[in-house]
ZAMARGU-4260 file (C-alpha; in steps of 0.2 Angstrom, whole numbers, plus 5000, padded with zeros to 4 digits):
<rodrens>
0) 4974/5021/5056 | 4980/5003/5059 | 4994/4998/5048 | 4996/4977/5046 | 5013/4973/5036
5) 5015/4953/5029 | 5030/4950/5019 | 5026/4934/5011 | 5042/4922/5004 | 5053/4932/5014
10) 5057/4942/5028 | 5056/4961/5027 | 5069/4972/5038 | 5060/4986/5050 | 5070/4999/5039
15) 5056/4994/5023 | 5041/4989/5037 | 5046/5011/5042 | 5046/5015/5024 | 5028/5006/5021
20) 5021/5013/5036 | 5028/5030/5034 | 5021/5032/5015 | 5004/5026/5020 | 5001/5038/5035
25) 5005/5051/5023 | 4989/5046/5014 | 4976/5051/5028 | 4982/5071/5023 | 4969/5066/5009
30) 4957/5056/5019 | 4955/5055/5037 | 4943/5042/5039 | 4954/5028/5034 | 4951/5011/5046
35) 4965/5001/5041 | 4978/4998/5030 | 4984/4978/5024 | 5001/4979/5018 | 5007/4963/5006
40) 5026/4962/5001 | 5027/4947/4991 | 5043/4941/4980 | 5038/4934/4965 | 5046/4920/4953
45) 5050/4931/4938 | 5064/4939/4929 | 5067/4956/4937 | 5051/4966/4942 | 5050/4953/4954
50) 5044/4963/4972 | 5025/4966/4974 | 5016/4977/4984 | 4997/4974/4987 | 4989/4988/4999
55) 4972/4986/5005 | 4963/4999/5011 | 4946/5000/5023 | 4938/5017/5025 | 4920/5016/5032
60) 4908/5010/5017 | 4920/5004/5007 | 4941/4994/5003 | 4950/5002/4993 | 4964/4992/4984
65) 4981/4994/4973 | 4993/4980/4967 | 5010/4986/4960 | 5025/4976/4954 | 5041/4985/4951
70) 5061/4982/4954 | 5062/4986/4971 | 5047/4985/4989 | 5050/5005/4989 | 5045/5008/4971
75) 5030/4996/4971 | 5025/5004/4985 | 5027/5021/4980 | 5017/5016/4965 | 5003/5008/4975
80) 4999/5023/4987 | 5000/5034/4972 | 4986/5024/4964 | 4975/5024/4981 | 4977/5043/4981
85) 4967/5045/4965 | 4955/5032/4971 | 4955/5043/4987 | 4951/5057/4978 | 4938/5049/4966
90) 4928/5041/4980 | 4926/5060/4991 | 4922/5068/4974 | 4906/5057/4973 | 4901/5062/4988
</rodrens>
C-alpha cells in the first residue's frame, strides 16, 4: 500500500509521519487489497480538540473514508483507523 501524508497549517515531524504510516500498515492484517492511503493532518481554529486527521482510503471498487478530531495527531489517528477497521470489516462481509 501507498501511504501520502499532508499536514496542512503546519509542519509535521517524521516521528508523527512514522506513527501515521505505522498505524495504517497495520490495517492491511484485515484487508490486503488496499491501493492507497491519503493521510490529512490538519490544525484547526478551535479551543482544544483542535488536530484532525482525515484518512482516505482506495481498495479496488471502492474509498473508504474516516475523519477524527481529538487533542492530539496520535489520538485522532488512532480514532480514524479504528473507524476504517469496522468499515473494512463491513465492506468483506458483504461480499
Amino acid at each position: 500500500m501507498e501511504i501520502k501524508v499532508q499536514s496542512i497549517h503546519f509542519d509535521a515531524d517524521q516521528k508523527l509521519i512514522d506513527f501515521v504510516e505505522e498505524k495504517l500498515n497495520k490495517l492491511t492484517q484485515y484487508y490486503d487489497k488496499i491501493i492507497l492511503g491519503d493521510v490529512f493532518l490538519k490544525l484547526e481554529p478551535s479551543d482544544r480538540e483542535n488536530k484532525v486527521a482525515e484518512i482516505k482510503l482506495s481498495i479496488p471498487g471502492k474509498d473508504l473514508f474516516a475523519k477524527k478530531q481529538c487533542k492530539s495527531f496520535e489520538e485522532a489517528t488512532d480514532e480514524a483507523v479504528e473507524a476504517l477497521r469496522r468499515q473494512i470489516n463491513k465492506h468483506k462481509s458483504k461480499k
